[in-house]
VMD Tcl script that builds the backbone (N, CA, C; Angstrom):
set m [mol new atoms 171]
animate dup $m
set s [atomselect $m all]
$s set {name element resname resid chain x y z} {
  {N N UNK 1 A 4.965 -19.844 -7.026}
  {CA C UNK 1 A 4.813 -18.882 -5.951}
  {C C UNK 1 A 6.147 -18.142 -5.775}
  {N N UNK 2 A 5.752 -16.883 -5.541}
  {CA C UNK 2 A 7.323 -15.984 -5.687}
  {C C UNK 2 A 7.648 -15.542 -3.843}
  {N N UNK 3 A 8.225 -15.875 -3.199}
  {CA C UNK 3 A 8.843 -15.209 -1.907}
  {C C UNK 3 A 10.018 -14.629 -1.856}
  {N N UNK 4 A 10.928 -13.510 -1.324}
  {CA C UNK 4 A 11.308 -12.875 -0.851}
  {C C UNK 4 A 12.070 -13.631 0.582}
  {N N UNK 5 A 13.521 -13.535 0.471}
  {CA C UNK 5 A 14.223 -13.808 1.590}
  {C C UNK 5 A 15.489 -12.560 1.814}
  {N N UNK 6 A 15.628 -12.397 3.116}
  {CA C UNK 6 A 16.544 -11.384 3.357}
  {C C UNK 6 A 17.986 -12.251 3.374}
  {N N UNK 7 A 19.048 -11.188 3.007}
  {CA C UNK 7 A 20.170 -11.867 2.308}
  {C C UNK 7 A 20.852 -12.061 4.082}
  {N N UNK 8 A 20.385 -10.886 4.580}
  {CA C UNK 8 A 21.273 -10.808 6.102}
  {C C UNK 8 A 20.861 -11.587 7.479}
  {N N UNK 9 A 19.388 -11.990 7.321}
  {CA C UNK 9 A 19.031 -12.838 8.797}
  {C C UNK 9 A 18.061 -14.250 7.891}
  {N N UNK 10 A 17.664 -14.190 6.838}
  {CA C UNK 10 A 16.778 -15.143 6.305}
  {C C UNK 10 A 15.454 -15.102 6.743}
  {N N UNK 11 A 15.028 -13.961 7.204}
  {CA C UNK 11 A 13.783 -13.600 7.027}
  {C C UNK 11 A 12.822 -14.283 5.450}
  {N N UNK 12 A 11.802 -14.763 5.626}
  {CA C UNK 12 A 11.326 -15.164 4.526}
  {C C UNK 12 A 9.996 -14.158 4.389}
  {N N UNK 13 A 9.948 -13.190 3.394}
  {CA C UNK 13 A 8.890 -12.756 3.168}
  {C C UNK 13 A 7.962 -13.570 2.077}
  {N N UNK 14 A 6.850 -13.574 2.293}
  {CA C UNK 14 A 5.652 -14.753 1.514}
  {C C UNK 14 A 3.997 -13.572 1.605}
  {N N UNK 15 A 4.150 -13.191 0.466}
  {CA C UNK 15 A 2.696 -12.368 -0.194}
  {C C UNK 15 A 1.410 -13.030 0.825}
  {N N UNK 16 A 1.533 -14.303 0.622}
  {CA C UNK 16 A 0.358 -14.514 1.032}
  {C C UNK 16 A 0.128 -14.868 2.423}
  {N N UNK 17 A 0.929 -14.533 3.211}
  {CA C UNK 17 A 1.211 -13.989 4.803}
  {C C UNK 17 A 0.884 -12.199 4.529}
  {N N UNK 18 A 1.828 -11.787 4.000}
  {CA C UNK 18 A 2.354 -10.416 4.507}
  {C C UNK 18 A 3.041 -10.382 5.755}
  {N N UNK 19 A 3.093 -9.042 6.149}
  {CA C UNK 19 A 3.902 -8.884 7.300}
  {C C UNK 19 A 2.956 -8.268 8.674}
  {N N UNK 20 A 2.297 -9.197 9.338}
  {CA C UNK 20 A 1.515 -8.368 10.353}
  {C C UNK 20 A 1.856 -7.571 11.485}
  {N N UNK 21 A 3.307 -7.918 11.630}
  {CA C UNK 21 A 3.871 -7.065 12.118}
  {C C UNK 21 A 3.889 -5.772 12.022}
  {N N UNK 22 A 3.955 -5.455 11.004}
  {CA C UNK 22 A 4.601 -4.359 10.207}
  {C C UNK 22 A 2.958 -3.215 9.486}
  {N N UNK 23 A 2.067 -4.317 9.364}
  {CA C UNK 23 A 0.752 -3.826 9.189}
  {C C UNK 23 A 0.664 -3.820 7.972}
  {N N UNK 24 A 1.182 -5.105 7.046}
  {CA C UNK 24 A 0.995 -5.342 5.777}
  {C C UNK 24 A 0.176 -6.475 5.911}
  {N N UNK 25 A -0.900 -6.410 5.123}
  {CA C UNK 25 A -2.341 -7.576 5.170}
  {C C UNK 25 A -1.635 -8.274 3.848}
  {N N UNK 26 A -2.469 -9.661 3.863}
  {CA C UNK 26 A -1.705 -10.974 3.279}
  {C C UNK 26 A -2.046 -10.494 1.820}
  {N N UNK 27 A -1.755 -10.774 0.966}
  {CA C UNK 27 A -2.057 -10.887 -0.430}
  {C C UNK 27 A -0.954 -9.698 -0.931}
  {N N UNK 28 A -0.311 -9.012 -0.065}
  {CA C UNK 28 A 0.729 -7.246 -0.735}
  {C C UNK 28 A 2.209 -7.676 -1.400}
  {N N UNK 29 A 2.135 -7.421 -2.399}
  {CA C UNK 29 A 3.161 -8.343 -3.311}
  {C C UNK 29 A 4.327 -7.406 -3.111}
  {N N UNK 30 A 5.869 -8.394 -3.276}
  {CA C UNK 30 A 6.721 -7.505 -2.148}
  {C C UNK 30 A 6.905 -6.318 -2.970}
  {N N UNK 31 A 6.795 -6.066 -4.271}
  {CA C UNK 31 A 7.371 -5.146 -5.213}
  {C C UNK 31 A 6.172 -3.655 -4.118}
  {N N UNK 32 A 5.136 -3.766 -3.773}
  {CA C UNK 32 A 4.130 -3.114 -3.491}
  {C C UNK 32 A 4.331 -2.602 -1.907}
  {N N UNK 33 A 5.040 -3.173 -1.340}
  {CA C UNK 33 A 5.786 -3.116 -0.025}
  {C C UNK 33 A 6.198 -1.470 -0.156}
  {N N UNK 34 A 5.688 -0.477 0.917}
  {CA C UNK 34 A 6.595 0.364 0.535}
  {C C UNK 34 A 7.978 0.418 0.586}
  {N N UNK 35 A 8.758 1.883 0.328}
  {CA C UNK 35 A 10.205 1.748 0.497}
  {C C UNK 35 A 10.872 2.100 2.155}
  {N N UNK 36 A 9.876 2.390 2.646}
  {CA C UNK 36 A 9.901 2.160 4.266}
  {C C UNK 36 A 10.071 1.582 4.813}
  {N N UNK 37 A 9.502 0.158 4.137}
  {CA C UNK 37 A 9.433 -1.225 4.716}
  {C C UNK 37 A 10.757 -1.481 4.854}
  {N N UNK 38 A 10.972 -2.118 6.283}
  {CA C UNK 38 A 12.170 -3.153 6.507}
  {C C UNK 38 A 12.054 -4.480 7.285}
  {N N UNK 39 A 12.853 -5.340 6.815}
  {CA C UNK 39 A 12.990 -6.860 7.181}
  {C C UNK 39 A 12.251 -6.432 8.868}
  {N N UNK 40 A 11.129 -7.252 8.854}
  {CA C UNK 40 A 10.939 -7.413 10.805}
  {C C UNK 40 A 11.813 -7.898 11.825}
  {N N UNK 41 A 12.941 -8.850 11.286}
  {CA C UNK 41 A 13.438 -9.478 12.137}
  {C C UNK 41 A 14.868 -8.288 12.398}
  {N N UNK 42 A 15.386 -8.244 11.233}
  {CA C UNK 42 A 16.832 -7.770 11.343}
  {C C UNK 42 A 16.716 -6.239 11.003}
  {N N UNK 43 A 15.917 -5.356 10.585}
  {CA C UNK 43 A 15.661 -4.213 9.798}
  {C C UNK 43 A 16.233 -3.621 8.658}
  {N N UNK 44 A 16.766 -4.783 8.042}
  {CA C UNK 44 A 17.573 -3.769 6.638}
  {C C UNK 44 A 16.430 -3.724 5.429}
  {N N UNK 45 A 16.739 -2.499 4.818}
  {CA C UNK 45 A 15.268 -2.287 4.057}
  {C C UNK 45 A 15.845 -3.598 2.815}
  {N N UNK 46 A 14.121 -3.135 1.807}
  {CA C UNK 46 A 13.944 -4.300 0.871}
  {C C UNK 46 A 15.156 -4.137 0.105}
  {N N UNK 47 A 16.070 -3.554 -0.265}
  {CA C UNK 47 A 17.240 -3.832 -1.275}
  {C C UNK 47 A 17.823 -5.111 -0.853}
  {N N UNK 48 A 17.880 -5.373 0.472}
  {CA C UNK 48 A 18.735 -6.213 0.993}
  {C C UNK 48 A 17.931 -7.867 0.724}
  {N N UNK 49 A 16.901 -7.648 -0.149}
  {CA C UNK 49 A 16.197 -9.107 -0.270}
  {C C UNK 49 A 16.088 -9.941 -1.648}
  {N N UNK 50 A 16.308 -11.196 -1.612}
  {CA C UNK 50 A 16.905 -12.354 -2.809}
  {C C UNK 50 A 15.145 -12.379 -3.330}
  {N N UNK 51 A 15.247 -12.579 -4.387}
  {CA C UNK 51 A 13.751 -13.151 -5.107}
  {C C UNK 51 A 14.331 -14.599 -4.835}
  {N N UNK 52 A 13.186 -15.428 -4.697}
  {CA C UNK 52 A 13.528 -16.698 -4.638}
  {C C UNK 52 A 11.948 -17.501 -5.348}
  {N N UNK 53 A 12.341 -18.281 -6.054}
  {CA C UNK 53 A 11.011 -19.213 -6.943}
  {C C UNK 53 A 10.568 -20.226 -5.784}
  {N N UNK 54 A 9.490 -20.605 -5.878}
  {CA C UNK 54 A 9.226 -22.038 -4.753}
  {C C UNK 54 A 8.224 -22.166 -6.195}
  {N N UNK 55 A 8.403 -23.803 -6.407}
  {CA C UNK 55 A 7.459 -24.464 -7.102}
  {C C UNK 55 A 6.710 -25.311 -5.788}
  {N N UNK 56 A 5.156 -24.722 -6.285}
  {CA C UNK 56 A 4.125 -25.641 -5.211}
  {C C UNK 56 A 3.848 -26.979 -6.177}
  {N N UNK 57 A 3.252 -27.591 -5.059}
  {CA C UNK 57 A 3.192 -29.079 -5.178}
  {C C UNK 57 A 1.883 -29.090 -5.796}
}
mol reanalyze $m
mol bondsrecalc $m
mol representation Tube
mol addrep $m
């Protein structure tokens, strides 16, 4: 499973949430995020975010 963390507040973005905040429905893979999009918590746009691997159990 691939998530998305912001380098500046640790926001964790996760596809299969999305961001309902923001009015992204679950399954929107972050590459697909527009370039509008910014972190919900802290607002720095997606440049500012780490790919990160999670191996599921």
């Amino acid at each position: 499973m691939e998530v998305w963390k912001c380098e500046k507040c640790g926001y964790i973005y996760d596809a299969k949430i999305g961001d309902p905040s923001s009015g992204v429905p679950k399954g929107t893979a972050f590459e697909d995020l527009p370039e509008s999009w910014v972190c919900p918590r802290c607002g720095v746009s997606k440049r500012r975010f780490k790919k990160m691997e999670i191996e599921e159990a």
